[in-house]
N, C-alpha and C positions, 0 to 999 in steps of 0.2 A: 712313426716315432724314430729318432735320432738315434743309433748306435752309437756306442762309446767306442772308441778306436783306442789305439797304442799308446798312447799319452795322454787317456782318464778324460780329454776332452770330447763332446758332443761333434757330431760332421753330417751334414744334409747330403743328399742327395747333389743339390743345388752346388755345393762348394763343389763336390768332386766332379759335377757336370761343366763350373767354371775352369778346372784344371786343365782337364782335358780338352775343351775346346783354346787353352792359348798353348799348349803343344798340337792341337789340331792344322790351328792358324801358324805357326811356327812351323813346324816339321812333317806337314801333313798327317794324314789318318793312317796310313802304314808304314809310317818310321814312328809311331809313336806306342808304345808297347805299354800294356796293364801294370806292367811295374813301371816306367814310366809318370805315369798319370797316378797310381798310388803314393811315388815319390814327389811328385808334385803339390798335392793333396796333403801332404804329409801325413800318411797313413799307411797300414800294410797294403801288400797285395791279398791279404784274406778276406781283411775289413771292405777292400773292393772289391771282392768275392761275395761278399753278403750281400750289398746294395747293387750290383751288375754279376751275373754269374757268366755272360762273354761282353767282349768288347763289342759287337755288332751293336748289344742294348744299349749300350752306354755311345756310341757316336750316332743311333737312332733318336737318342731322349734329345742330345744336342743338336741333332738337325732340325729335330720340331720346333726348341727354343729359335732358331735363326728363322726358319720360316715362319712363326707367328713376327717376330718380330718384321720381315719383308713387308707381312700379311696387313700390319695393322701401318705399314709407308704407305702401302699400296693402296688400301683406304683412306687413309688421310689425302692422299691426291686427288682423289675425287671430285673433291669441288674446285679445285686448279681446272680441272677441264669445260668449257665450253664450247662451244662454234667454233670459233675461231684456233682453238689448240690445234698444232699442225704437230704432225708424227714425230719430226725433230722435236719440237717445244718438250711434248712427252717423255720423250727419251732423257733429256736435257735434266727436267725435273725428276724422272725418276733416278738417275744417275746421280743428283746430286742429293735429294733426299736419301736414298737407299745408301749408300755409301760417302756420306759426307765429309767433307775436308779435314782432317785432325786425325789420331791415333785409333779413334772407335770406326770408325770408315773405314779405315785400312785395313783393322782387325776382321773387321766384318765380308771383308772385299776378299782377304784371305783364307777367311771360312769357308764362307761360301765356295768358293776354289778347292778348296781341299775336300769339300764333301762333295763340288761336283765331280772334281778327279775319282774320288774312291766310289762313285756310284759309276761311270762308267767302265772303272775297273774288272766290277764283274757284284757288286753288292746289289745283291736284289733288291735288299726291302728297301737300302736307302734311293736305288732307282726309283722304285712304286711310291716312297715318300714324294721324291722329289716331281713324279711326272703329278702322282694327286693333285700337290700344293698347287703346280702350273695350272691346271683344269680350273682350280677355284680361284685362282690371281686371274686368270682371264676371263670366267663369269663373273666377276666380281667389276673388271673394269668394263665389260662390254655393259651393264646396267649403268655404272654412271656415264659413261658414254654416250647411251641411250636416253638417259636423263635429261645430257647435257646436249645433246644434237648434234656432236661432236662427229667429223669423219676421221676414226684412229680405227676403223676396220683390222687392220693390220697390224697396228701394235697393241691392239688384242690381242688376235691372234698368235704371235711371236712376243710377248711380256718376257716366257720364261727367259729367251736369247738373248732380249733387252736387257737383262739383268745379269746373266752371263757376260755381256761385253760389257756392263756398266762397270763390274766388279772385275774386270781383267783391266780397263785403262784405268780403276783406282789404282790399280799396285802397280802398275806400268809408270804413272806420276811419280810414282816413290823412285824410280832408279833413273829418273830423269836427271 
């Protein structure tokens, strides 16, 4: 159920999960402070006290949103792979799916960037998120691979990287 904030209107979970991930993408995850992201939100810092009691919850909820979101590119590629798919072609499409051309791409190029900065910073659970989702993106493509008789051995293996670089020469285009 929706708590009522500062100004008698209704706020999900979802809106203050949106807030915070475009000062996430913007400012990264540790220049962005719970008053911050409550100012964003336009709501107190208590009201996002009730629905996150630390910021850890609250860039956890938003990192599972970007990784289901990867989850369900990376699926959708699937049937892009046959025999003939070479390691480049892969990468190719997933860089352009996963992070595609226009403002949502970039946005996404920069999330992801700033949650993989602040998971090797020293944040556990969003490392243990982040190494999870990898395990299951890469069983996930080693079956349709397999399906597909495809030899991407290796960008199996290394998807998470793939996606790390795919999402560093998005934002790289940007200051071209």
């Amino acid at each position: 159920m929706a708590k009522r904030h500062d100004k008698g209107e209704e706020i999900s979970r979802g809106e203050i999960v949106s807030a915070a991930e475009s000062l996430f993408a913007l400012r990264g995850v540790e220049r962005s402070s719970l008053a911050d992201i409550a100012a964003a939100a336009g709501i107190s810092k208590g009201t996002l006290n009730y629905y996150y009691a630390s910021k850890e919850l609250l860039v956890l909820d938003a990192a599972q949103e970007l990784v289901a979101d990867l989850t369900r590119v990376l699926i959708g590629l699937l049937p892009s792979l046959t025999r003939e798919t070479s390691g480049e072609q892969a990468r190719a499409l997933l860089a352009e799916h996963a992070f595609p051309d226009g403002s949502g791409g970039l946005f996404a190029a920069r999330l992801f960037m700033a949650f993989f900065h602040e998971a090797e910073m020293g944040s556990e659970a969003l490392r243990a998120l982040l190494l999870r989702s990898a395990q299951k993106w890469r069983a996930a493509l080693e079956v349709g691979v397999l399906r597909a008789r495809a030899p991407l051995g290796d960008f199996c293996a290394e998807v998470f990287g793939h996606i790390c670089v795919a999402a560093a020469r998005r934002i790289a285009r940007e200051w071209e």
